[in-house]
N, C-alpha and C positions, 0 to 999 in steps of 0.2 A: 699673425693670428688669423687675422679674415683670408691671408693666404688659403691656411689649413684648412679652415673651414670650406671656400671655396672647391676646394680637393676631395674633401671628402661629401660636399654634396654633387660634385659631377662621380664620383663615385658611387656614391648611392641610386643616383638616377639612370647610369648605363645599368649597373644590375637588375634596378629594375624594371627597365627596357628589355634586357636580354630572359629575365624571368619569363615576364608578357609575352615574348614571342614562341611559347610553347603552350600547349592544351594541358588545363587544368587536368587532375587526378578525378575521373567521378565525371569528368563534363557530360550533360545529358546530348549533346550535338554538336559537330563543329560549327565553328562562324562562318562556315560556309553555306551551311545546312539552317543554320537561323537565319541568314541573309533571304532563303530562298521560303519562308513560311510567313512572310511580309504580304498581307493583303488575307491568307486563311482564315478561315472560323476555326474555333480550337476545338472541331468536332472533327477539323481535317487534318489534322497534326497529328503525327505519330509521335506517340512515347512508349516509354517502358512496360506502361500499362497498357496490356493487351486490348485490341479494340476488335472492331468488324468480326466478329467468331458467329461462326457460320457451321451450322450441321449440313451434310450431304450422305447418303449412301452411296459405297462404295462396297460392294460385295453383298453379303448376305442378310438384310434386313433383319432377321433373329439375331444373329452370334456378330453383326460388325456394324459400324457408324465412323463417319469421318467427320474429326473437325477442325476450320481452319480460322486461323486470325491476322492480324497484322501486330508490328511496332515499331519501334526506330531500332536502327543499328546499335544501338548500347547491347543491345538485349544478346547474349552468347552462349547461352544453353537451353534455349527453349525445352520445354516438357509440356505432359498433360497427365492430368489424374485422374482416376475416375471406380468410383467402389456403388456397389448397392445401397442404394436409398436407404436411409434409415429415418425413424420415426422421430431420432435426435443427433444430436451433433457426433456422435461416437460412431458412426459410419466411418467418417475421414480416415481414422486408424486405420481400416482396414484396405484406402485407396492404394492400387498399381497405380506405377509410375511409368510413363512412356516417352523417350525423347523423341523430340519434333523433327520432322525433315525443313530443313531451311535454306529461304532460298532469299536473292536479294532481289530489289526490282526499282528499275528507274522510271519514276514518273516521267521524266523528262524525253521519253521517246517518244511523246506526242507533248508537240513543242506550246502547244496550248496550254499545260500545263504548269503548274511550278515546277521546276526541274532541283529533284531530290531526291535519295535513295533511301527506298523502305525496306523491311523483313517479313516476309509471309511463311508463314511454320503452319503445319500439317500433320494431324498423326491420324491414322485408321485405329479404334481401338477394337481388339480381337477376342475372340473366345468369350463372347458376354455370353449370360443366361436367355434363352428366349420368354417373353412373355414377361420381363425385367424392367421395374425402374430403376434406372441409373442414376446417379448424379457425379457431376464432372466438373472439371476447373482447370484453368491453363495459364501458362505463365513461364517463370525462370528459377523457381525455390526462395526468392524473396519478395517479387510482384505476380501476384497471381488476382486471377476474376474472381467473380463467386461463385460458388457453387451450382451448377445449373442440371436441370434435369431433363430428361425424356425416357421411353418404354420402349424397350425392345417390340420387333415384331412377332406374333404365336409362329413357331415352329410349321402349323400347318394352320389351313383354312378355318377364319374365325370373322366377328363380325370390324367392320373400320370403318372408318369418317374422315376425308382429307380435304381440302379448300384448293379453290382453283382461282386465279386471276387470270385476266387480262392486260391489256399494256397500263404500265404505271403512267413510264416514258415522260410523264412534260409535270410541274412544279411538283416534284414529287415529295420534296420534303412538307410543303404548305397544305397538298391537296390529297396527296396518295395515303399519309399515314392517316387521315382519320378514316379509312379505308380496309387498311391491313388490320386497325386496331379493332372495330367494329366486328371484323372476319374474326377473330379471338376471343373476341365476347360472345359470338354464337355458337362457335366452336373451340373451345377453349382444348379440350382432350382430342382435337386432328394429329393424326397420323403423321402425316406430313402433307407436304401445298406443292402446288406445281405454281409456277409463273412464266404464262405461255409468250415471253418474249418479250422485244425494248421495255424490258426494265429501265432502264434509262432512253434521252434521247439522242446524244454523241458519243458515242461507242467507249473513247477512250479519255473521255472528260471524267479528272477521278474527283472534281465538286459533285457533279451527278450522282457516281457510284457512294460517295459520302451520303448524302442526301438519302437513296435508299436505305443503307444501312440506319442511318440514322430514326428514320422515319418507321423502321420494324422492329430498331432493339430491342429487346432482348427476345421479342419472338423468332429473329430469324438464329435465337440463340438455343430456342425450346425446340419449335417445330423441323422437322428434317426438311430440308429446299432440295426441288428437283426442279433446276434453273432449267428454262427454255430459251435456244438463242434467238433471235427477232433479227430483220434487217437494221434495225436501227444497231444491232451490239457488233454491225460489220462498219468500217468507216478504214480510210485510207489512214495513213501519218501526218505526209505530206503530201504535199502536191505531184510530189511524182514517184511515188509507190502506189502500188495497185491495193484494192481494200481488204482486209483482213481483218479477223474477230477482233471484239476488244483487247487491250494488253492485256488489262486487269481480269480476264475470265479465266484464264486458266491457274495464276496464281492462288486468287481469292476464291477459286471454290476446286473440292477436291472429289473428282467424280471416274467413274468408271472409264475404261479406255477400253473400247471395239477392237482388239488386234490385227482382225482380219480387214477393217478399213482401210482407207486413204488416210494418212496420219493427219492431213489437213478438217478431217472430221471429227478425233479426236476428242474427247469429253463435250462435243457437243450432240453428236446420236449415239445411241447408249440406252440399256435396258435394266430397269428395274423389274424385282418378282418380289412380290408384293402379299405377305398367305396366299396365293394362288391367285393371284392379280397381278396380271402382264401390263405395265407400262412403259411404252415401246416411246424414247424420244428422240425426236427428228429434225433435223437441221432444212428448214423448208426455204433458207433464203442460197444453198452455194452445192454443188455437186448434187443433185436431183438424182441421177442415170445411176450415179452412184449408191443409191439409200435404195435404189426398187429391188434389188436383187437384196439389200440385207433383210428389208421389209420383206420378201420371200421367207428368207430361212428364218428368220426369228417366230413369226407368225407358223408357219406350219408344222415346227416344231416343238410350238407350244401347246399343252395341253391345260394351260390355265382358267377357274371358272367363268374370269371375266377378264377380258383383252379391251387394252384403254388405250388409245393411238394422242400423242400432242405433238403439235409441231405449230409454229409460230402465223402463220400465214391460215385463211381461212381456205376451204376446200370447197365450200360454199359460202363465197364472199357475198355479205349482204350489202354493203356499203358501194354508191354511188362510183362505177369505174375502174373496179377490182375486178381479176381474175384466176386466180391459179389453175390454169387449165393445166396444166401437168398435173399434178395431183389428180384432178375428176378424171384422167384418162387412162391413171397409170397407178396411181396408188388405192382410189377406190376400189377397182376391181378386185385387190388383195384385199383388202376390208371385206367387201363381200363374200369370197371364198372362205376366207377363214374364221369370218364370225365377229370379228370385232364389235365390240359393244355399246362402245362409244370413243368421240375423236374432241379434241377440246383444241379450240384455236385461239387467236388475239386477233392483232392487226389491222381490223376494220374500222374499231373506234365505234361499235354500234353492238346492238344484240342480235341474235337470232338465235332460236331453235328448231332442227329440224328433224327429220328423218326419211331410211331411208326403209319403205312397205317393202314386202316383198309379196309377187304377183301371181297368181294362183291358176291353174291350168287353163282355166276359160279364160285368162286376162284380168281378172277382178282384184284388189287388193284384197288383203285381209289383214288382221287385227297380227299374226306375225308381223316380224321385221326384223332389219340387219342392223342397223347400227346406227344411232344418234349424233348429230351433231352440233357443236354447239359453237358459238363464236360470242365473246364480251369482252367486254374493256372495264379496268380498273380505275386509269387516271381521269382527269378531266379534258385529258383533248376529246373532242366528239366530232362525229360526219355523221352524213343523213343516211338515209336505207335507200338502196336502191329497186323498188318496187318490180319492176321488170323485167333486169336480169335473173331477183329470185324465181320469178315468172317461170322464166328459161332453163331453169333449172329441171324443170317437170319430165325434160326429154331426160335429165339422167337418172331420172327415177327418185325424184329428191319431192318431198313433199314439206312446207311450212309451216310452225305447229306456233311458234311466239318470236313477234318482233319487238326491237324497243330503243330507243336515240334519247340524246340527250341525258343521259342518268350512269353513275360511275355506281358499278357491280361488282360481287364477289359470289362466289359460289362454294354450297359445301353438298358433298357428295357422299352418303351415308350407305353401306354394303351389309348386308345381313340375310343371313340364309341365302334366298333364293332371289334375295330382292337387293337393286340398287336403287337408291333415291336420290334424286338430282335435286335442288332446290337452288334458285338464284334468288338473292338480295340483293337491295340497292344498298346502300350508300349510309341509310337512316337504320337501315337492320329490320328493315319490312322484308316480307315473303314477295316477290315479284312474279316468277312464273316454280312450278314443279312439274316434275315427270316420273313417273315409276316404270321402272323393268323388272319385269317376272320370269322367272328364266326354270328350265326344266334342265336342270345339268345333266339325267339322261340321255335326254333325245335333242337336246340343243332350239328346241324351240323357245322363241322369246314374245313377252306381251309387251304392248307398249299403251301407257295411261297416264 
């Protein structure tokens, strides 16, 4: 009898030994994949439930919008949906359906990492209404977001409001979001934001890129991002790979491609058109030589009322031991020619505003001028001003108009008629410095106040 029984619990115990060595039906991750999220916040963990979704323009600002998210490999039919706003819930009925492009990505290619394979899905949605509120949601037809919205752009020239940062880059979940979220409460109806660069500060550290996402949800959910790359979003692998954009940019955001580029440029210079607003963006940390000749054709080819240049790096760095002389030598002059109106930088960790007069036959300035520039910071890293260099600026025709250190800024940028309004805020949602441009779209002459 205790034979039998003996028998039949080593029989019981190999089956289910042999059960155990197979992946349950439904598992959310193999144990391979849990072994590797040991030490994450569970803001960094991908599941089924879509996370990091992200708007970008891709195409036509009226009739198209891109949006991208992440989640774990469970997930096998990504979609997105998205119908006209409604005043109640009976909208959904009439949502299109769009499947995702999907791609996989190994964290693990930067060995700093947890090494683990995630799912980034992406759909451009097409043919919208101009002048449209949308509302959208994405998922797999059993886990899906909520519902989220934004407004198409007017078909043609109308008035707009968009936000601009500078570097988040350093504690950016602790210090930056009460930053982004301030920038929402003043501008709650922006267009879209640019962020001119090191959003993060190791390129391919995905706790960093967590941390942003984290720190904007669900605004980087509402408002359209037109990412700026920074030195900091270049960084090598390893020790002996030369350095390259972060992994995670080209996944997790889904932006416009240059064709006549160097592929190595790639969704990081690229031109939005904007109601009749040129936002030309520039990769100011890798191929230079390369961007002047595109910064040519885009620029002279445009006939839009206002031309807005960003690119990561300052063209007049105010900060202590900065220079981009390439820029003052080579891409000003195209600013000049063709009118640009304003340039929006990061990288200095400091403010300035300035511009540039233009010189009137006897030599004298006058109340004309070409083009504004601006430089601010978002996060809390900060440097000082360097007084003298700005100085030295004077030779390139560059005049001073507001300095300022120590204080994390955002800026919203207001367009109507004839006039753009620049206004920068600190931190608390106080007015810091403003500027007005007056512009005669017949004759291209511009005021500055």
């Amino acid at each position: 009898m205790n034979n039998l029984i003996q028998k039949k619990k080593s029989s019981f115990l190999f089956a289910l030994a042999f059960c155990l060595s197979f992946p349950l039906t439904g598992q959310k991750y193999k144990d391979f994949d849990k072994d590797h999220h040991i030490g994450l916040h569970h803001w960094e963990i991908p599941s089924k439930d879509p996370d990091r979704i992200i708007l970008n323009f891709n195409g036509d600002p009226s009739t198209k919008r891109a949006v991208t998210w992440r989640t774990d490999l469970s997930v096998k039919n990504a979609k997105a949906q998205i119908a006209v706003a409604g005043v109640n819930s009976k909208f959904a009925k009439n949502a299109k359906t769009y499947k995702a492009k999907t791609e996989e990505f190994d964290l693990g290619l930067y060995k700093a990492n947890n090494s683990f394979v995630v799912k980034y899905h992406s759909v451009v949605f097409e043919e919208l209404n101009p002048n449209t509120t949308y509302a959208y949601r994405v998922g797999d037809g059993d886990n899906w977001s909520e519902w989220i919205q934004f407004k198409t752009a007017n078909a043609d020239y109308n008035s707009t409001q968009f936000v601009y940062f500078g570097d988040a880059q350093n504690d950016i979940l602790s210090h930056w979001s009460r930053v982004i979220r301030m920038a929402y409460q003043t501008a709650p109806n922006a267009s879209f934001v640019i962020h001119a660069g090191d959003m993060v500060d190791t390129a391919h550290r995905d706790y960093e890129w967590a941390q942003w996402f984290k720190a904007g949800g669900f605004i980087h959910r509402q408002w359209t991002t037109i990412p700026v790359v920074g030195n900091h979003e270049f960084q090598s692998t390893s020790r002996s790979t030369p350095k390259r954009v972060s992994i995670q940019w080209r996944p997790q955001f889904t932006l416009p491609v240059e064709e006549g580029l160097d592929s190595k440029l790639h969704e990081t210079v690229y031109t939005v058109n904007y109601q009749d607003v040129l936002i030309l963006v520039l990769n100011s940390t890798d191929f230079l030589e390369k961007q002047t000749e595109y910064i040519q054709e885009v620029l002279s080819n445009s006939d839009a009322k206002w031309k807005i240049v960003t690119c990561h790096h300052s063209v007049f760095s105010p900060a202590q031991g900065r220079d981009f002389e390439y820029a003052r030598k080579n891409w000003k002059p195209l600013f000049d020619k063709y009118g640009v109106d304003l340039v929006l930088n990061g990288h200095d960790h400091t403010y300035a505003r300035g511009h540039i007069p233009i010189k009137t036959t006897n030599n004298n300035k006058s109340s004309n001028f070409n083009t504004l520039y601006i430089t601010s910071v978002s996060g809390p890293k900060q440097y000082k001003i360097g007084l003298e260099q700005i100085k030295n600026y004077q030779f390139d025709g560059y005049k001073n108009d507001k300095l300022g250190e120590q204080t994390q800024f955002f800026q919203v940028i207001s367009i109507n008629e004839e006039t753009l309004t620049y206004k920068a805020y600190t931190v608390l949602g106080d007015e810091y410095d403003k500027a007005i441009i007056t512009k005669d779209f017949s004759s291209g002459i511009k005021t500055l106040r």
